[in-house]
C-alpha positions as CSV (number, residue, x, y, z in Angstrom):
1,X,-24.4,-6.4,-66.5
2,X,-21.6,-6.6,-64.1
3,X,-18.0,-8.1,-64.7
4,X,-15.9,-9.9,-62.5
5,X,-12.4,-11.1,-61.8
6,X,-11.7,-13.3,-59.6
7,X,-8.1,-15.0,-59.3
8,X,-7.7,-14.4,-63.1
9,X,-11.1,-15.9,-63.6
10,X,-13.5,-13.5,-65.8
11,X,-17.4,-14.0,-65.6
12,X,-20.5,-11.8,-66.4
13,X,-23.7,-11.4,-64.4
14,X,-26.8,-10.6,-65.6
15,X,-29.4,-9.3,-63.3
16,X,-33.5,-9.5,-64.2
17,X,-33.4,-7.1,-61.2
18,X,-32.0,-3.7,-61.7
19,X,-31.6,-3.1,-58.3
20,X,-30.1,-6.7,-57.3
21,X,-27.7,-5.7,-59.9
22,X,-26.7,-2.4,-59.1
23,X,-26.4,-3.7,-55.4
24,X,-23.6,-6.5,-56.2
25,X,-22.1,-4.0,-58.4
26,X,-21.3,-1.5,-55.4
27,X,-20.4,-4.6,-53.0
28,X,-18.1,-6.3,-56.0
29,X,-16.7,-2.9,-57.0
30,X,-13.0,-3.3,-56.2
31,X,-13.3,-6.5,-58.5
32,X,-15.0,-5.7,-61.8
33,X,-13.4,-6.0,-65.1
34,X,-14.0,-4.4,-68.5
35,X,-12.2,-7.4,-70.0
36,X,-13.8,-10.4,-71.7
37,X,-15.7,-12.4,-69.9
38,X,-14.9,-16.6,-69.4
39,X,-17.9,-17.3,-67.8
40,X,-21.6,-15.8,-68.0
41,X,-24.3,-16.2,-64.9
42,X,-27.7,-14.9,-65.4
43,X,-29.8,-13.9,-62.2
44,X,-33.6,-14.5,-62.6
45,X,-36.2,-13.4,-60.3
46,X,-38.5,-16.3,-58.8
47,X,-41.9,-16.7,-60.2
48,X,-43.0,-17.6,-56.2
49,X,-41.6,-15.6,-53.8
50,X,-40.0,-18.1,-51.0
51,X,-38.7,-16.4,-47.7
52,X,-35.3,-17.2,-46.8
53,X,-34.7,-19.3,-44.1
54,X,-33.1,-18.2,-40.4
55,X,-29.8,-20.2,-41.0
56,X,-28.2,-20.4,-44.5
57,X,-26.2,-23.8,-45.5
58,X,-24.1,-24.1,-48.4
59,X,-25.4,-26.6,-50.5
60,X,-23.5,-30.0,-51.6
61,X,-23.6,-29.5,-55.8
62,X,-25.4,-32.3,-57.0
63,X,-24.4,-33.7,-60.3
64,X,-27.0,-34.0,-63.2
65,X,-28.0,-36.3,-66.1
66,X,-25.7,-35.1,-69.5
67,X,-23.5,-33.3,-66.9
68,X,-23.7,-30.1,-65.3
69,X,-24.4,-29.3,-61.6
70,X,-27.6,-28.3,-59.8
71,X,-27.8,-26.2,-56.6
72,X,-30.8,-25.9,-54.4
73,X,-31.6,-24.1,-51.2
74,X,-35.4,-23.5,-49.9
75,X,-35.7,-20.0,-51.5
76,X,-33.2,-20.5,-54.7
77,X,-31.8,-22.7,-57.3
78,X,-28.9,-23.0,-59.8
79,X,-27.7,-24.8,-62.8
80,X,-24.6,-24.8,-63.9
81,X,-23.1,-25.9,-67.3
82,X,-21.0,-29.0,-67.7
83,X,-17.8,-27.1,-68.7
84,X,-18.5,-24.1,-66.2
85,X,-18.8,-21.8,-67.9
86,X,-22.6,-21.0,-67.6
87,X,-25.3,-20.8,-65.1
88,X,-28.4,-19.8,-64.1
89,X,-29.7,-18.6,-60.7
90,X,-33.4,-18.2,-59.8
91,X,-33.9,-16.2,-56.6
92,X,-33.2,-13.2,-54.5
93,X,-31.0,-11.6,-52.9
94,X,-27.0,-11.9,-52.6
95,X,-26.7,-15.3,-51.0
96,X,-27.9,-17.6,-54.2
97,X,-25.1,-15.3,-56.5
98,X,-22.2,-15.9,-54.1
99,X,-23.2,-19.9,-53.6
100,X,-23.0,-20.2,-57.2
101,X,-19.9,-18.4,-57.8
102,X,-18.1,-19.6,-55.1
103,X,-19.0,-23.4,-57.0
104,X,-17.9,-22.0,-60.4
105,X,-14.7,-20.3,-59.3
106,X,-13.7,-23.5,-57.3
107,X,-14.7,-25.6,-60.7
108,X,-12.3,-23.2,-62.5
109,X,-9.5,-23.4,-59.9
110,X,-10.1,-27.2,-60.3
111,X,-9.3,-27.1,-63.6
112,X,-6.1,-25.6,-63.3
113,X,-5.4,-28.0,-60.5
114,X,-5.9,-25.3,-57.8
115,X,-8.1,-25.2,-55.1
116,X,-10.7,-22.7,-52.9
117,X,-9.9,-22.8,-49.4
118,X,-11.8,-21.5,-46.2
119,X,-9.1,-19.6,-44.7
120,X,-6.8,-16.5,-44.2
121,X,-4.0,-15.3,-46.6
122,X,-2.5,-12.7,-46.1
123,X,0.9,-11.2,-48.1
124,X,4.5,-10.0,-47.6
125,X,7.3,-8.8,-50.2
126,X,5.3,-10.6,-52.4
127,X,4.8,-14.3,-50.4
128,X,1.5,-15.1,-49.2
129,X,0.7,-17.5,-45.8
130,X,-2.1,-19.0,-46.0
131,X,-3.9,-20.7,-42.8
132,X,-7.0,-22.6,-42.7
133,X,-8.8,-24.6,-40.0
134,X,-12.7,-24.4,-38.8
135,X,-14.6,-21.3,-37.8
136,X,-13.2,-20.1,-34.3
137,X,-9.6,-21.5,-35.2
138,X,-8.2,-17.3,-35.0
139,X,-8.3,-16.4,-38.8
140,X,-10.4,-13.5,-39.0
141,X,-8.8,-12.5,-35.5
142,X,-5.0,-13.0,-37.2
143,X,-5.9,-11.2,-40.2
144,X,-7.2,-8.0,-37.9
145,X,-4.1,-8.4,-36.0
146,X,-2.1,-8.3,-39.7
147,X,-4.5,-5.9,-41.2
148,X,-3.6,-3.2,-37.5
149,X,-0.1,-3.6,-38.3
150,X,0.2,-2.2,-41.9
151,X,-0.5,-5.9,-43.6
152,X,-1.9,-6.9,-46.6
153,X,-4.7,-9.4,-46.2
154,X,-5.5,-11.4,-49.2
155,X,-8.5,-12.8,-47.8
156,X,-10.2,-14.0,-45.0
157,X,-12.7,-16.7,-45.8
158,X,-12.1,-18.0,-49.3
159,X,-8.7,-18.0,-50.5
160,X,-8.1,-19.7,-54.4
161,X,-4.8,-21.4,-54.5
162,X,-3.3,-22.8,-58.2
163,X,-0.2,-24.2,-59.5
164,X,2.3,-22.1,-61.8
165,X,5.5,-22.8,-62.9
166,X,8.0,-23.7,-60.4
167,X,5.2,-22.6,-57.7
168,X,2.0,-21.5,-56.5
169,X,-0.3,-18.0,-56.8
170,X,-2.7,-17.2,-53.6
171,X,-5.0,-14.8,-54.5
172,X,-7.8,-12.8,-52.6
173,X,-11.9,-13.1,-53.6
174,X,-14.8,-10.6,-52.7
175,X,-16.1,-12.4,-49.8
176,X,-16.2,-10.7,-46.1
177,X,-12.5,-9.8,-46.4
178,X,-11.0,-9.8,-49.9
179,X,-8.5,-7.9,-52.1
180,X,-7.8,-8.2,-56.0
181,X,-4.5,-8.7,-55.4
182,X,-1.9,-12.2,-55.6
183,X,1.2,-13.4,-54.3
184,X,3.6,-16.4,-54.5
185,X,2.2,-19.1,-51.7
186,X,5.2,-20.1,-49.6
187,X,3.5,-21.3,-46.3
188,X,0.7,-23.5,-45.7
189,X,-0.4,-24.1,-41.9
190,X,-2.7,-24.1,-39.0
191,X,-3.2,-21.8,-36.1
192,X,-3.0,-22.1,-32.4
193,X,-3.8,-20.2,-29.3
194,X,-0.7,-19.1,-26.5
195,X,0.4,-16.2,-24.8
196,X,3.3,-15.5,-26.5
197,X,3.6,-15.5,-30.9
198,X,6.1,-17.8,-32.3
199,X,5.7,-20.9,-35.5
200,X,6.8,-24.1,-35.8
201,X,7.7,-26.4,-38.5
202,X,4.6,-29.3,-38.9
203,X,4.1,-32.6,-40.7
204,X,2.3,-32.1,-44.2
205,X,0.2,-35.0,-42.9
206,X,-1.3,-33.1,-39.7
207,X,-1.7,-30.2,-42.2
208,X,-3.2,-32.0,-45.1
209,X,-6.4,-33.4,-42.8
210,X,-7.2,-30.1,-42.1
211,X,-6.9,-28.7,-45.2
212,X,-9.2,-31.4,-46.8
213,X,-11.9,-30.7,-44.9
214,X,-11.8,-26.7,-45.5
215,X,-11.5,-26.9,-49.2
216,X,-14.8,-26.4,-51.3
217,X,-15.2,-29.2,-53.1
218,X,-16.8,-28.2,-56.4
219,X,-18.4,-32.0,-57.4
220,X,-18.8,-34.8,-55.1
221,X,-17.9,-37.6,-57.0
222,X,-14.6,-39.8,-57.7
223,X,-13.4,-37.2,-60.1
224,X,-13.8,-34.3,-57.4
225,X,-12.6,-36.0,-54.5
226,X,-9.4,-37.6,-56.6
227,X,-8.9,-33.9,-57.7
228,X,-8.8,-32.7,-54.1
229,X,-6.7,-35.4,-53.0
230,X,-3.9,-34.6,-55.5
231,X,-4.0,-30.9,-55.3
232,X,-3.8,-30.9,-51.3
233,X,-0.7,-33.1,-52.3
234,X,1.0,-30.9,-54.6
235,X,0.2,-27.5,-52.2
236,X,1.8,-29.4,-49.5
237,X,4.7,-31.1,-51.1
238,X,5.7,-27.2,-52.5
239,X,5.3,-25.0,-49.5
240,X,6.7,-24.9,-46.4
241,X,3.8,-26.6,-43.5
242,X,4.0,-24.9,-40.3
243,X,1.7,-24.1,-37.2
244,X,1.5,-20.4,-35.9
245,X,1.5,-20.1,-32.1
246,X,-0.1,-16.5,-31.7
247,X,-1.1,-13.9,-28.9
248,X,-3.7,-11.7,-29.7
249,X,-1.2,-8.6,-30.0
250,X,1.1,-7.1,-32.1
251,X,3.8,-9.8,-32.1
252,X,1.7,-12.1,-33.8
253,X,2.3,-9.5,-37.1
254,X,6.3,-10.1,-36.4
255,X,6.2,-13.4,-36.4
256,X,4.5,-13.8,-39.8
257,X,6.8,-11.3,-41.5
258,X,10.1,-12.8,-40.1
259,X,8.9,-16.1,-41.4
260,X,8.0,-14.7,-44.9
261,X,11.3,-12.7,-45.3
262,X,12.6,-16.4,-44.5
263,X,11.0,-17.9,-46.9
């Protein structure tokens, strides 16, 4: 068995394969837990073996009769509990475990009105930026620049985001970049291209159609699309929205951590 956390989020996995096990173990090292699990996955191997396909997809969780969520891909499926805090995976490899945590840590983060982002966060004196847009927007290439000069990055393709009191936590997960470490969110933007690094105030409006469309969305229905709505909101309305104007050089790194040590 191998134990998680993720954003504060506890869950087990239980492998039918050994060596699938063992293998996430290694890759999830720098997040497992001894504590008590919230959440248990078990991992099953597939009766028929089913070749991956070239080009993976996540897929839209589809709701089921009596609740609950089902996944499918064309070498995989998932269930998932109605409360989230169960599932079961049949199929190999890595991809079908991340796809169904990925759903059940956004479920959780929607829970506690949060959200699961597909962007960059990384951290400063304690304040985390966070910067999402679609793939080739800069984020993996600002969070090299900030990881070069010395930087903390929380994460660099899923970032969870929740509410506390009188603020918000950003915290990094496992996948391609990631660190088990959190920060107070003050600054919620987009990125842009230019020869020279500066950032600029921006509308929550420009900001908020960007960041709905890079938020996983855990259930597509009235209830999940209501929830993103309102937690976009909230983020928005409590951290500063701005646009980052960066080279690809160093000042880029100077820029970030003069507007953190503002904020």
């Amino acid at each position: 068995m191998v134990t998680l956390s993720l954003a504060g989020w506890t869950v087990e996995l239980e492998f039918e394969d050994p060596v699938l096990g063992a293998w996430v173990a290694r890759t999830y090292a720098a997040f497992g837990t001894s504590g008590p699990a919230q959440a248990r996955v078990r991992v099953l191997r597939p009766e028929v073996f089913r070749p991956a396909p070239g080009v993976r997809t996540f897929p839209e969780p589809r709701p089921v009769p009596g609740g609950g969520l089902r996944l499918e891909g064309e070498d995989y499926g998932a269930d998932i509990d109605p409360k989230g805090e169960g599932a079961t995976v049949t199929g190999e490899g890595r991809f079908p475990v991340d796809t169904v945590l990925k759903v059940m840590l956004a479920g959780h983060l929607a829970r506690c009105g949060g959200l699961l982002v597909h962007g960059v966060a990384v951290e400063h004196l304690g304040r985390a930026a966070l910067w999402t847009g679609p793939s080739g927007a800069g984020k993996s290439t600002l969070g090299a620049l900030w990881a070069r000069a010395g930087g903390t990055v929380l994460a660099d393709e899923l970032v969870a985001v929740w509410p506390e009191e009188g603020g918000w936590r950003a915290a990094g997960t496992p996948w391609n970049v990631g660190v088990p470490r959190e920060a107070g969110l003050r600054v919620v933007g987009l990125l842009g291209w230019a020869e020279t690094s500066h950032w600029e105030p921006l509308g929550a409006g420009e900001v908020a159609r960007v960041l709905l469309l890079n938020a996983l969305l855990p259930e597509s229905s009235a209830a999940g699309r209501h929830h993103l709505l309102r937690a976009s909101s909230r983020i928005l309305s409590d951290n500063q929205t701005v646009r980052l104007i960066f080279a690809r050089e160093p000042s880029a790194a100077d820029v970030i951590r003069a507007g953190l040590e503002r904020g």
